[in-house]
VOGU-3710 file (C-alpha; in Angstrom, 3 decimals, decimal comma):
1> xxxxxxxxxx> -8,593/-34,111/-19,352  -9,344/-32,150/-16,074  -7,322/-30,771/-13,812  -7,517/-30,210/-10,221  -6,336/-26,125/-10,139  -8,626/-23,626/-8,298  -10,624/-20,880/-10,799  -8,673/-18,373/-8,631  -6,190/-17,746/-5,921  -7,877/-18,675/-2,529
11> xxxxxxxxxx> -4,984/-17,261/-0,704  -1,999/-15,264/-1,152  0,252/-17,867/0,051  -1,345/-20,686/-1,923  -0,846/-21,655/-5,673  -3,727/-22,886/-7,709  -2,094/-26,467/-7,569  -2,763/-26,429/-3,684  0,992/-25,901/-3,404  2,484/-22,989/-1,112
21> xxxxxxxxxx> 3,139/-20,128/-2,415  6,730/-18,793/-1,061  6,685/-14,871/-0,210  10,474/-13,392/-0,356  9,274/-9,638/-0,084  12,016/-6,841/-1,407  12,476/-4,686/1,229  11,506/-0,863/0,663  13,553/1,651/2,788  11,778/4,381/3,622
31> xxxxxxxxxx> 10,124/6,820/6,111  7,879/4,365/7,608  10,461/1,466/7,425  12,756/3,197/9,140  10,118/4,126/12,031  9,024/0,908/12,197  12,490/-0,340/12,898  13,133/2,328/15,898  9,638/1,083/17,048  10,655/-2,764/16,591
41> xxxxxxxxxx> 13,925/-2,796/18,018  12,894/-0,779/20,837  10,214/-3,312/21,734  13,061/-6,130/21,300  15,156/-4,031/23,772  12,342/-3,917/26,201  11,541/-7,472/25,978  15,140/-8,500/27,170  15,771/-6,373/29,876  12,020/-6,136/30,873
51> xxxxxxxxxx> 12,757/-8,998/33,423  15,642/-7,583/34,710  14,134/-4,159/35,693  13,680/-4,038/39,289  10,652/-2,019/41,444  10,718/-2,576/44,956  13,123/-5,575/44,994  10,596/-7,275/42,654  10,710/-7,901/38,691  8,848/-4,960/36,732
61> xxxxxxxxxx> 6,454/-7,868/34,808  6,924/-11,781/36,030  4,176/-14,340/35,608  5,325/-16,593/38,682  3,604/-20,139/38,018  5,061/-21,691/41,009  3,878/-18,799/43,863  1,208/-18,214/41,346  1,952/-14,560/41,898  1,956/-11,685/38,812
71> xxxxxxxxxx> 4,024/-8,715/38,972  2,888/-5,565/37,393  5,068/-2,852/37,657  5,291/-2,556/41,399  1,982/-4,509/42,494  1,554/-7,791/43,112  -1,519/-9,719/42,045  -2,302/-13,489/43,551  -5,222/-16,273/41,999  -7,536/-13,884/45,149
81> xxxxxxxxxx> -7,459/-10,992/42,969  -9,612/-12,493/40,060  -12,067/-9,730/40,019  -8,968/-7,317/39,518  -7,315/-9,599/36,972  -10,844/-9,436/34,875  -10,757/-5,727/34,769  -7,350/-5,513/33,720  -8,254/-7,907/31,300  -11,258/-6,077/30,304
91> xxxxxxxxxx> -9,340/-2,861/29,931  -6,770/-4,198/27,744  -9,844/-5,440/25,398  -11,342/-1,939/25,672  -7,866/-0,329/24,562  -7,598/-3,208/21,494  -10,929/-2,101/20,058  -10,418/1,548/20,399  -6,640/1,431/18,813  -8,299/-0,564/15,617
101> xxxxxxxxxx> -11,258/1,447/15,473  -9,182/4,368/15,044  -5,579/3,402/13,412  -6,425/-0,439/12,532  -4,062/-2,945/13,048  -1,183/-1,092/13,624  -0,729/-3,238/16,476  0,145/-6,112/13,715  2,575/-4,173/11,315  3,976/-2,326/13,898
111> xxxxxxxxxx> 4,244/-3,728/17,814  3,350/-7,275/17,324  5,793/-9,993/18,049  5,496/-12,255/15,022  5,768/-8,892/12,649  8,821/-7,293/14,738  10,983/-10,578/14,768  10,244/-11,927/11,594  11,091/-8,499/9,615  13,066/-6,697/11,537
121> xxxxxxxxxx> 15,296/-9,257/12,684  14,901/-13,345/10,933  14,293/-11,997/7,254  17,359/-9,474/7,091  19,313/-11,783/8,380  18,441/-14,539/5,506  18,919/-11,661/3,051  22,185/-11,027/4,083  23,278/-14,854/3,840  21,039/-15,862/1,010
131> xxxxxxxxxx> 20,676/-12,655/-1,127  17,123/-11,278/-1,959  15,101/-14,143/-3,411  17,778/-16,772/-2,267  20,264/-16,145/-4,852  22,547/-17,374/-2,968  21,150/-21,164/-1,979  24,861/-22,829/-1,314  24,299/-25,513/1,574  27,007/-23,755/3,354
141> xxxxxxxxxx> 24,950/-20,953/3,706  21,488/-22,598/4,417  23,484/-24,645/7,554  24,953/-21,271/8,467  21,266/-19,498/8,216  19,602/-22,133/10,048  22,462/-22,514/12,972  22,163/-18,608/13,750  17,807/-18,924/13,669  18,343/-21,613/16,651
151> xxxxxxxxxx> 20,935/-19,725/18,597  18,140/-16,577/18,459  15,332/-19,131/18,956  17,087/-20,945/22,002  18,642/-17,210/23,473  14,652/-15,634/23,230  12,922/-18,809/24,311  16,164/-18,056/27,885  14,307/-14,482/27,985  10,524/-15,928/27,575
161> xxxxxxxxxx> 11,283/-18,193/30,501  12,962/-15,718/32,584  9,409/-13,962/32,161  8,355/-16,885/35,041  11,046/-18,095/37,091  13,336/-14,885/37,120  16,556/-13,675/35,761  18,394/-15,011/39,245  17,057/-18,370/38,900  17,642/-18,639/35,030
171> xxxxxxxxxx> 21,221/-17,421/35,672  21,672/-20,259/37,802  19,966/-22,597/35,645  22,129/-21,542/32,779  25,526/-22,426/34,296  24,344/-25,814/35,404  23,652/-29,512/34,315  19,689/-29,401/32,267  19,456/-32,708/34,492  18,690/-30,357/37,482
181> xxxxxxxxxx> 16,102/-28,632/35,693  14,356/-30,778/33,524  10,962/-28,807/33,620  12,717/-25,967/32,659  14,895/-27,047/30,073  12,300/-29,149/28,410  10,542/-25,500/27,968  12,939/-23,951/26,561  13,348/-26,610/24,311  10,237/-26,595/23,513
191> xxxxxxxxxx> 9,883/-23,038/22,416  13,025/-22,743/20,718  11,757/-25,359/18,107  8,135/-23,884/18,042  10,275/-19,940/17,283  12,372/-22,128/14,881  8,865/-23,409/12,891  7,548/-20,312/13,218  10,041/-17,698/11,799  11,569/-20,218/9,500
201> xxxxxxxxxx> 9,214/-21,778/7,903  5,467/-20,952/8,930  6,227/-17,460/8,636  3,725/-15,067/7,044  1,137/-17,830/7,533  0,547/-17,090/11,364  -0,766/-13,826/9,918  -3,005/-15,286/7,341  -4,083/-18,703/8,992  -3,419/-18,787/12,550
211> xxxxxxxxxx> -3,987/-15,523/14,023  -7,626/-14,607/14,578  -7,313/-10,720/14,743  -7,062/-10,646/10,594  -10,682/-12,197/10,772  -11,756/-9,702/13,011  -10,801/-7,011/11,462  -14,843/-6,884/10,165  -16,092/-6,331/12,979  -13,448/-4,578/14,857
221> xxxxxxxxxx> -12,977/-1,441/11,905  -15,438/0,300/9,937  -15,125/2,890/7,380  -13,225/5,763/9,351  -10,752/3,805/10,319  -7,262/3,934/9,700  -6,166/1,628/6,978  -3,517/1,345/3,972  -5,420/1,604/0,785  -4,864/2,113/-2,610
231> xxxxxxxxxx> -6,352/5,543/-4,425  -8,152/3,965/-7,115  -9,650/7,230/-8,359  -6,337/8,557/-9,059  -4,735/5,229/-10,068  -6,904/4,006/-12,604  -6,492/3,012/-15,424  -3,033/1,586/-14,786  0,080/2,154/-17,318  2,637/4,365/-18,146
241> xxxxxxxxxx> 1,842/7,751/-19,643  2,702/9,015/-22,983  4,954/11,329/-23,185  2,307/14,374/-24,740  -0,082/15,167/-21,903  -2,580/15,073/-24,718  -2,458/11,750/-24,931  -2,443/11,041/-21,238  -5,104/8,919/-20,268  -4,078/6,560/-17,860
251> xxxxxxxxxx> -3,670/7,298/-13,956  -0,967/7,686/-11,817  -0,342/3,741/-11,240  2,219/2,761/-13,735  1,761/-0,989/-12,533  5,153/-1,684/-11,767  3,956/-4,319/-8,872  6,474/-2,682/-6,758  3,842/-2,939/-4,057  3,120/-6,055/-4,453
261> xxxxxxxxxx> 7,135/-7,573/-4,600  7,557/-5,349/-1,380  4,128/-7,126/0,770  5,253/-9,547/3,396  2,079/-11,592/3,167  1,909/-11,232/-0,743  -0,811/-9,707/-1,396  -1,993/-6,972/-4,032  -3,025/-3,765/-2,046  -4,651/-2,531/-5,425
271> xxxxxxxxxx> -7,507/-5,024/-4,892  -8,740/-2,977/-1,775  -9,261/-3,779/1,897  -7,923/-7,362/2,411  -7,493/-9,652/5,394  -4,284/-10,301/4,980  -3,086/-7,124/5,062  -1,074/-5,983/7,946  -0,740/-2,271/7,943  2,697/-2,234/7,673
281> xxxxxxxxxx> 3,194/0,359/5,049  5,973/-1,455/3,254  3,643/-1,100/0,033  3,558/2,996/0,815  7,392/3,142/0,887  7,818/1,108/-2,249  4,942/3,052/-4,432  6,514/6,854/-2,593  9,514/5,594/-4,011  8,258/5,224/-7,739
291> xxxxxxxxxx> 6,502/8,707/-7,472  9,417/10,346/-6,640  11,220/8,812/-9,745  8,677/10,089/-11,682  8,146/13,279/-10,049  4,498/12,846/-9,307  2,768/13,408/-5,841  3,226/10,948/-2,963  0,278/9,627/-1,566  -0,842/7,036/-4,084
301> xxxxxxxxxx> -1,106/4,541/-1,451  -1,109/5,636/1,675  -2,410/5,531/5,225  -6,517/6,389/5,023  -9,958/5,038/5,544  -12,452/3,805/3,506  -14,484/6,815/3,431  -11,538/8,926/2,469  -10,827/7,245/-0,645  -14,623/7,285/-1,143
311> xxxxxxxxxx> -14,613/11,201/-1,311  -15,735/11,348/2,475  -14,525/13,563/5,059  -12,063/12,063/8,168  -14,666/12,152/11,543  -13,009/11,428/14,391  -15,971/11,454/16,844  -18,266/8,777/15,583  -20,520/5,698/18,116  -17,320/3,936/18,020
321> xxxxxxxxxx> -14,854/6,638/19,325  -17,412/7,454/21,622  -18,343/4,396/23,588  -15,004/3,113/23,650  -13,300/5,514/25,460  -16,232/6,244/27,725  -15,844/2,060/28,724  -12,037/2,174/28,585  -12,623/5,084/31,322  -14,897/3,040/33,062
331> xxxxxxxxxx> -12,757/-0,019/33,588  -9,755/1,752/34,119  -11,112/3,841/36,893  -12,333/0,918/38,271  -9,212/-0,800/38,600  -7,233/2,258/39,680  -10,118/2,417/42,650  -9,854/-1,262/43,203  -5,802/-1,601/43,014  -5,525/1,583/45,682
341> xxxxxxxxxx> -8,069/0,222/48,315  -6,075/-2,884/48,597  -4,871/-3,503/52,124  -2,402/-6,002/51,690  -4,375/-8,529/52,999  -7,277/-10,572/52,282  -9,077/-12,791/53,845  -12,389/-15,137/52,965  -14,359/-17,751/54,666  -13,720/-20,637/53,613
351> xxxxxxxxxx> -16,024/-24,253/53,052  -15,548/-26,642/56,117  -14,392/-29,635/55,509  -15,874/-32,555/57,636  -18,069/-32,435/60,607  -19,755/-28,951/60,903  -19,993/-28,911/64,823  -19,866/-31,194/67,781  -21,690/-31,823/71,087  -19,946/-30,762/74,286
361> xxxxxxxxxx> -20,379/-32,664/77,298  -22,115/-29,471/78,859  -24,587/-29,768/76,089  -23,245/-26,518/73,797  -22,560/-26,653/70,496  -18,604/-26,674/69,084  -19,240/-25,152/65,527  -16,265/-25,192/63,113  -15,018/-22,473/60,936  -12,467/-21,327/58,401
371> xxxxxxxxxx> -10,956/-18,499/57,182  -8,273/-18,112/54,549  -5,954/-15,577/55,235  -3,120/-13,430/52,481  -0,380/-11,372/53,029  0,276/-9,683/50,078  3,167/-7,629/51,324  6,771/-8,207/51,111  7,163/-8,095/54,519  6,146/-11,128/57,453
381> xxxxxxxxxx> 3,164/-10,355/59,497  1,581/-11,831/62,753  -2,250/-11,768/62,329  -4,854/-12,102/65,607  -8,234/-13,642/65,695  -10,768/-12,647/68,249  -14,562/-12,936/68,581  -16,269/-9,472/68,483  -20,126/-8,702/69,578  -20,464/-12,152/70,455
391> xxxxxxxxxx> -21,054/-12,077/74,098  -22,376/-15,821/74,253  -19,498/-17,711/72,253  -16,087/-18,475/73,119  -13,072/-18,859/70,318  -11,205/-21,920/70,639  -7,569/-21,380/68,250  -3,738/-19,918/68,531  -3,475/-16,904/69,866  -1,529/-15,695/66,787
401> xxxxxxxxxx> -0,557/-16,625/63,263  2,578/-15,551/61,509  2,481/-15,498/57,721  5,583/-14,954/55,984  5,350/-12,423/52,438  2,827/-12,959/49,934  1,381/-16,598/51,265  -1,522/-17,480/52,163  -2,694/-19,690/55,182  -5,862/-21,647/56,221
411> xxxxxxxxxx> -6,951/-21,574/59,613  -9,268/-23,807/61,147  -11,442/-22,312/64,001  -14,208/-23,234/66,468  -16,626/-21,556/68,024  -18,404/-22,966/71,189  -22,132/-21,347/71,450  -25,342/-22,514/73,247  -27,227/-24,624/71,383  -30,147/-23,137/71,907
421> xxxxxxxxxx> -29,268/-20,036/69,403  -29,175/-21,565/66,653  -32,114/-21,049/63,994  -32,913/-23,973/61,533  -29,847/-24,963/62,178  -27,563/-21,816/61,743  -26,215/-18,697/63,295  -24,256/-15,875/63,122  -20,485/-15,433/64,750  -18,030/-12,035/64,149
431> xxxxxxxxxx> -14,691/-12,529/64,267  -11,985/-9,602/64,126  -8,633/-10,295/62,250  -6,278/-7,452/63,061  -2,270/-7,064/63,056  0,183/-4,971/64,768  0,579/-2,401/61,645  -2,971/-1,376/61,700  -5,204/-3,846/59,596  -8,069/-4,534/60,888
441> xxxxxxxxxx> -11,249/-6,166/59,353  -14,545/-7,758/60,703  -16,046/-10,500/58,907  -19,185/-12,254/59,937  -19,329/-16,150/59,634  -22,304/-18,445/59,469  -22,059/-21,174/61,876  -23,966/-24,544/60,696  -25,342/-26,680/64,306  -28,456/-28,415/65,627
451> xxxxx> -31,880/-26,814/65,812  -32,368/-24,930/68,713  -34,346/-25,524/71,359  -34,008/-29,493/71,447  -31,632/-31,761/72,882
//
């Protein structure tokens, strides 16, 4: 008779059978626990009122879909600004691999979003209506467990939203009819009942099977880095001492599995350095705890590297540590430079559409043009086009164009020139786009026409 069970656990969330493995992890109170709460319900507080902070008259962080517009803490960055979007893009990168190469992923057990809800708000609450371990599995409790997870779900998908159409706008939204916003309510929606999946039932797996940054952990960390890790040398062999110190021949680790009832993804931190472990320091707590008790030195598992627990000494400076900040410098300089020089308005030529010139009567040349123009201000501006260093060419357009805050306007132009100067077809106009506050910028546009010289 054979049997379809795996020689060994594949994951920590999976049985032999194929079947899931449920994790109910015990919590551990202690030093870290409580940080990590202060840290996690601070980040909770921020998200919520994050979109109601105001800097000049504008939302602190909104990602505005409609205006395409992003806010950032007092500047205001349009679909124009890719090349600055890319370097604040490329900073934040710079800053992910310089925080891992030095403390690991304490961006996962400490200030990410799946970690912060799921233990510091979702899983107490199920303990407290449930018991530890679900001792307490009446139906009137599950209906009551799962009735409070979709009131959270639907109130934090309200904040995510308000993240791109604004607290006024939600607040309007709330107090009337979904019918009027169908868009908006179908989001919401939506999101409540992926938050639902998610922190009720997919849980610790988003960790171990969705989320890529376990898997990079290889390439991202290497042996000075900060990780949680078990002090084998000290540990081993596991069991309990005898009472004559004789006779003692086991290490510290009385293999109580405290660590392992306390892990939110289940795993054993005794094994070593393990994908699925998050850095939360739940295990540390728990094991602290037992030392204590026993009156034997913390420290058993705690925060350290690889090297450490090797016999190594802690180096800070090392390539890593090195070339990472000297990037992260780099790029954020870059930005800084980039974000102050901006004027508060662009402008670009633009591809003409059509016919690139016509034939006047007199025999010139009508060549069209156009420019895109931005305000990125709050305020309106009137813009003026004129023809600079152009002695031969006449501008045919409005004499003005008002553009109200932070939109952006195409303007057709064209240029009457002799036909004669144009070379292989092209030639060069300069037009000056100036306003009444002091911007002023000359931009040179390449007129497309006839070859010169024939008729």
């Amino acid at each position: 008779m054979t049997t379809n069970l795996a020689p060994e656990q594949v994951l920590s969330t999976l049985n032999r059978d194929g079947t899931r493995r449920w994790i109910t992890p015990k919590p551990a109170p202690g030093r870290f626990m409580r940080r990590r709460q202060i840290v996690g319900y601070a980040l909770i507080a921020l998200f919520v009122l994050l979109p109601r902070i105001r800097i000049g008259g504008r939302p602190a962080f909104m990602i505005d879909l409609v205006d395409r517009e992003l806010d950032f803490f007092g500047t205001v960055f349009r679909p124009s600004d890719g090349f600055v979007l890319a370097l604040v893009g490329l900073t934040i990168a710079i800053a992910v691999f310089l925080v891992t190469a030095l403390w690991g992923r304490v961006w996962c057990g400490w200030g990410c979003p799946q970690t912060v809800y799921l233990e510091h708000v979702f899983r107490p609450i199920e303990r407290w209506l449930e018991g530890y371990r679900g001792q307490h599995t009446s139906r009137v409790r599950k209906v009551v467990k799962w009735t409070v997870f979709s009131a959270l779900a639907f109130a934090l998908s309200n904040v995510f939203l308000a993240y791109f159409v604004g607290t006024d706008r939600l607040e309007t939204w709330v107090f009337r009819s979904p019918l009027e916003h169908p868009v908006g309510f179908a989001i919401v929606l939506g999101t409540s009942a992926l938050m639902l999946a998610d922190f009720g039932w997919f849980r610790e797996q988003m960790c171990i099977v969705a989320c890529p940054y376990g898997r990079l952990q290889s390439v991202l960390l290497d042996r000075q880095s900060l990780i949680v890790g078990y002090d084998e040398a000290r540990g081993e062999p596991r069991g309990k001492k005898k009472k004559l110190p004789v006779l003692s021949t086991v290490g510290d680790c009385v293999d109580c599995s405290a660590c392992v009832a306390v892990c939110p993804t289940g795993i054993d931190i005794r094994n070593g350095l393990q994908m699925e472990c998050v850095g939360c320091a739940q295990c540390i707590d728990a094991c602290d705890a037992v030392m204590d008790k026993l009156d034997r030195k913390r420290g058993l598992i705690r925060y350290t590297s690889q090297d450490e627990l090797a016999g190594k000494p802690r180096a800070l400076l090392r390539l890593r540590t090195i070339v990472y900040p000297a990037v992260l410098v780099l790029c954020a300089g870059m930005l800084a430079f980039v974000v102050a020089r901006r004027t508060g308005t662009e402008v670009w030529v633009e591809r003409v559409n059509g016919p690139s010139f016509v034939e006047l009567p007199d025999g010139s040349i009508s060549a069209q043009a156009r420019i895109k123009l931005e305000n990125g201000t709050d305020a309106p501006k009137k813009y003026f086009i004129v023809l600079v260093d152009t002695p031969d060419a006449s501008l045919r357009a409005q004499p003005s164009y008002e553009l109200a805050p932070h939109k952006s306007l195409e303007v057709p132009l064209f240029v009457d020139v002799p036909r004669t100067s144009f070379v292989a077809g092209k030639r060069r106009a300069y037009l000056k786009i100036h306003d009444t506050e002091g911007f002023s910028r000359i931009i040179t546009v390449t007129l497309l026409g006839p070859d010169g010289g024939t008729k």
